[in-house]
C-alpha positions as CSV (number, residue, x, y, z in Angstrom):
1,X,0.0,0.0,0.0
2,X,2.6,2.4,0.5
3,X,4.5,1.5,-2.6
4,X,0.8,2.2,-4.4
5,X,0.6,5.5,-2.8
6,X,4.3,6.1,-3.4
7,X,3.7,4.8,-7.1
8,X,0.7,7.3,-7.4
9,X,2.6,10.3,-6.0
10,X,5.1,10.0,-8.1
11,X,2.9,9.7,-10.8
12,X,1.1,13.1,-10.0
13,X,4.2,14.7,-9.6
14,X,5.0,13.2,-13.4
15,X,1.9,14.5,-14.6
16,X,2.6,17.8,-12.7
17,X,5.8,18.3,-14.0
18,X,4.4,17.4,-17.8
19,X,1.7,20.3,-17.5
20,X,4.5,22.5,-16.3
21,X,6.3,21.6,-19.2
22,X,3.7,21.7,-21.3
23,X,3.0,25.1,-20.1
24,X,6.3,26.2,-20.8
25,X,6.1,24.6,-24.3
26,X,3.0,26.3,-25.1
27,X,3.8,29.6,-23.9
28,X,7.0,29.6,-25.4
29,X,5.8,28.6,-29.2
30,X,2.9,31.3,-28.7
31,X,6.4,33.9,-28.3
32,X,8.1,32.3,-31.4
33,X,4.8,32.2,-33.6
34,X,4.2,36.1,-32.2
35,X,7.7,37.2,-32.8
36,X,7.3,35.6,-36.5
37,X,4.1,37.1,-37.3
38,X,6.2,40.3,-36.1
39,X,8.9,39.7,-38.2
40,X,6.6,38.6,-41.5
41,X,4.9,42.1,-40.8
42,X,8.1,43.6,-40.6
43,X,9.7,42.0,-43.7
44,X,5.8,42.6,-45.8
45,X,6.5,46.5,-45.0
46,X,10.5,46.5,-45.9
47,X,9.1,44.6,-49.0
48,X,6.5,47.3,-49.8
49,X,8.7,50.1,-48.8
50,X,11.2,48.0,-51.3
51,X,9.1,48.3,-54.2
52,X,8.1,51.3,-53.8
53,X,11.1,52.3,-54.0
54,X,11.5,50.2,-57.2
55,X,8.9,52.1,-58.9
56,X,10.6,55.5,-57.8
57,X,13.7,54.3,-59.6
58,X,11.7,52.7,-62.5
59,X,9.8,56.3,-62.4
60,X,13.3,57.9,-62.6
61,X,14.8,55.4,-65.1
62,X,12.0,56.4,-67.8
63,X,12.6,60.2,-66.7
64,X,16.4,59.8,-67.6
65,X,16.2,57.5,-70.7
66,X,13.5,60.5,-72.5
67,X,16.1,63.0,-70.7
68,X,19.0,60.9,-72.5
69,X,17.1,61.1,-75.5
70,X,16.4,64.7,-75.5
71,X,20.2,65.5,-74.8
72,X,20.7,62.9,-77.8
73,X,18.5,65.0,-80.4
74,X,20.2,68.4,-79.1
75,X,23.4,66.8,-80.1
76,X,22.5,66.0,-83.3
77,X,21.2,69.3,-84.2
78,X,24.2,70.8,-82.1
79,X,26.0,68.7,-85.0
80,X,23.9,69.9,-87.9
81,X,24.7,73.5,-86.6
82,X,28.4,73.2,-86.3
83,X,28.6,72.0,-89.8
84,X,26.3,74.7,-91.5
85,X,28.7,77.0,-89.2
86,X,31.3,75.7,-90.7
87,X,29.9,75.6,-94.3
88,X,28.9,79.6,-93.9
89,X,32.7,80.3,-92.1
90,X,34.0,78.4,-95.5
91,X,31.3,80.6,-97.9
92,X,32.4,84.2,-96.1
93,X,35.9,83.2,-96.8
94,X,34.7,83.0,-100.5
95,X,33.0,86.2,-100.6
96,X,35.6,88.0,-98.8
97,X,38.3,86.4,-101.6
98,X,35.4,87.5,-104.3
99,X,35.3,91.2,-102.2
100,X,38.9,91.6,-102.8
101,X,39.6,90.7,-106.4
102,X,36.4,93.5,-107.2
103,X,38.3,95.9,-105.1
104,X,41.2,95.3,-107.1
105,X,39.4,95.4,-110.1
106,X,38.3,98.6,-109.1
107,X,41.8,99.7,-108.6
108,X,43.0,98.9,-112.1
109,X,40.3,100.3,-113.8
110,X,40.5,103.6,-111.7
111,X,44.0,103.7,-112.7
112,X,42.9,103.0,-116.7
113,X,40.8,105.6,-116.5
114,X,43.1,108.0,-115.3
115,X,45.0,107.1,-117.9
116,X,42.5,107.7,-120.4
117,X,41.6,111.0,-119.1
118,X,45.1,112.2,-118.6
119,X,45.9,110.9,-122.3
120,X,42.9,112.7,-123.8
121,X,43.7,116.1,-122.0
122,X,47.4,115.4,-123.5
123,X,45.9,115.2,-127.2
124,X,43.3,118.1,-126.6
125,X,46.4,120.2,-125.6
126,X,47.9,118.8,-129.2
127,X,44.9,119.2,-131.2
128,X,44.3,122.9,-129.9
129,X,48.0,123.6,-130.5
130,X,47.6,122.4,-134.3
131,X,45.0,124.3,-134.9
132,X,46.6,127.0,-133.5
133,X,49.3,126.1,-136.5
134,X,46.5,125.9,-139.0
135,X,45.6,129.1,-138.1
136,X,49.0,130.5,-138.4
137,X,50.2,129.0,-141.5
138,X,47.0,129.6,-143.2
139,X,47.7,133.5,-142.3
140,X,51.2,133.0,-144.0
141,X,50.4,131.5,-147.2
142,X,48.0,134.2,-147.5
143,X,50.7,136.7,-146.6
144,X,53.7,135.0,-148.6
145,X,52.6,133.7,-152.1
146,X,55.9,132.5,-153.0
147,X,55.7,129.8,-150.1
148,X,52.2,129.1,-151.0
149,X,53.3,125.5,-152.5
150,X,55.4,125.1,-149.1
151,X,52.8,126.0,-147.1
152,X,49.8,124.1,-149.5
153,X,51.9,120.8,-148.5
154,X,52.4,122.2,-144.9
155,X,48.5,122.4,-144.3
156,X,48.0,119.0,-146.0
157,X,50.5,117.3,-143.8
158,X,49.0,119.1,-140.4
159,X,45.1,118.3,-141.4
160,X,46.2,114.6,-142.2
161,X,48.0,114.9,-138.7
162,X,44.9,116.8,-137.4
163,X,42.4,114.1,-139.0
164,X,44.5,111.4,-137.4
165,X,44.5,113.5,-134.0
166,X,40.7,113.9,-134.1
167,X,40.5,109.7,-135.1
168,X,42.7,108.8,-132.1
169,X,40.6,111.4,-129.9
170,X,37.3,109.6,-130.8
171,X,39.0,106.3,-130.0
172,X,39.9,107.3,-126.7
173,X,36.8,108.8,-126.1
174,X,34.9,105.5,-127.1
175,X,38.1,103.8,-124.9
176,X,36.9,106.3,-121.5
177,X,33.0,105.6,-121.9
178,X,33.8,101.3,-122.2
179,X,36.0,102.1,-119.1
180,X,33.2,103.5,-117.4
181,X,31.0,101.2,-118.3
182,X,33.3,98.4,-117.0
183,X,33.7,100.0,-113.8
184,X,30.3,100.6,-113.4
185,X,29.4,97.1,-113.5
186,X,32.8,96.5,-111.6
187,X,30.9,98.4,-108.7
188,X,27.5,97.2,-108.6
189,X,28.7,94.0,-108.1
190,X,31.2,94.8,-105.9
191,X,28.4,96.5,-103.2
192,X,26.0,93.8,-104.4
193,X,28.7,91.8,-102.6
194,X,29.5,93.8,-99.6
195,X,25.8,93.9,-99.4
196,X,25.4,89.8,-99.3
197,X,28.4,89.5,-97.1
198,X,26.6,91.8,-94.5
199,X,23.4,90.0,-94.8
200,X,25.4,86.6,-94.1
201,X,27.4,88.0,-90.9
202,X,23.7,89.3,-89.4
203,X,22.6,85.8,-90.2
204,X,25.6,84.1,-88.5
205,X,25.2,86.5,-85.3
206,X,22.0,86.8,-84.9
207,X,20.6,83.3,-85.4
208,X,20.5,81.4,-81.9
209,X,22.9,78.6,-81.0
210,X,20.4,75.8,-80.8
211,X,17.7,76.6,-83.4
212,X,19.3,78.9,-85.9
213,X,18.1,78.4,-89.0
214,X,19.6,77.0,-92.6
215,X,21.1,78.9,-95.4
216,X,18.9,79.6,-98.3
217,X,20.6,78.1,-101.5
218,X,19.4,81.3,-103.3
219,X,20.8,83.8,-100.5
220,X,24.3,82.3,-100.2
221,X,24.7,82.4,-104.3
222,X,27.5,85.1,-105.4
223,X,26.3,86.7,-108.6
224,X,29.4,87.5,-111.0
């Protein structure tokens, strides 16, 4: 009987000790599964703060990729713009080598004409002093009869001289008005240049660095 009673004592003490531990289990997997659901809570909101965060940089991506491509276009007309630049720079050049032969031009035929004029006042002074010797030999033959032959031969030679005076004259004279001629067209052209050339240089300056315009074919031709 007192083994029973021992037997049963121990076995309450068993059972005792297996609630205890039971209790302990219980309350212990209760903390784990709590602290779990804590930390799937906390890993659900670090993965939506995640992609979130994603979309920001997706949102940004696109932003720089149509940035990038924007940048890419500005190049390429950047590009274009340099090499009209460089087309027009090349064109000027032209037009300033064009601007200079006319002014030469000019020069030469300034320097004909001067030529002209000053030969022509030369043969004027010639011609009037011949005539004044046609004058005074026509006064001597009529004053000396004996040198009339003399003098008949005299006048002949002076009016052939005189008639070949007056045909150089008229030569010269139709010389002068071709050299004005020629340097009138010399200097139409030469300000219808200067005049292009200016319209060019306001072009080049005044058109902006990212949109300026191109040339016009018909603007940029040099007329001759």
């Amino acid at each position: 009987l007192v083994v029973k009673e021992e037997a049963e004592a121990a076995l309450q003490e068993l059972v005792k000790i297996r609630e205890e531990e039971k209790t302990r289990l219980l309350a212990d997997f209760a903390k784990s599964r709590q602290a779990a659901s804590a930390e799937r809570e906390a890993l659900t909101t670090r993965a939506e703060e995640m992609e979130r965060h994603l979309q920001e940089l997706r949102v940004e991506r696109d932003l720089l990729q149509q940035r990038t491509a924007v940048l890419q276009s500005d190049l390429e007309t950047l590009g274009r713009l340099s090499e009209e630049n460089s087309c027009l720079a090349d064109e000027m050049q032209c037009m300033q080598r064009r601007r200079d032969e006319l002014e030469e031009q000019l020069r030469l035929q300034r320097m004909a004409h001067e030529q002209v004029v000053k030969e022509l006042q030369e043969l004027q002074k010639r011609h009037e002093h011949t005539m004044a010797l046609c004058s005074q030999l026509t006064l001597e033959r009529s004053e000396a009869v004996e040198a009339s032959e003399a003098q008949r031969r005299r006048t002949v030679e002076l009016e052939s001289e005189l008639s070949l005076m007056a045909e150089r004259q008229q030569q010269i004279l139709q010389d002068l008005a071709t050299t004005q001629r020629a340097q009138k067209r010399a200097e139409e052209d030469y300000f219808l240049l200067l005049q292009k050339m200016e319209d060019l240089t306001e072009q080049i300056a005044s058109a902006p660095a990212d949109k300026m315009p191109s040339p016009s074919a018909s603007a940029l031709t040099t007329t001759v």
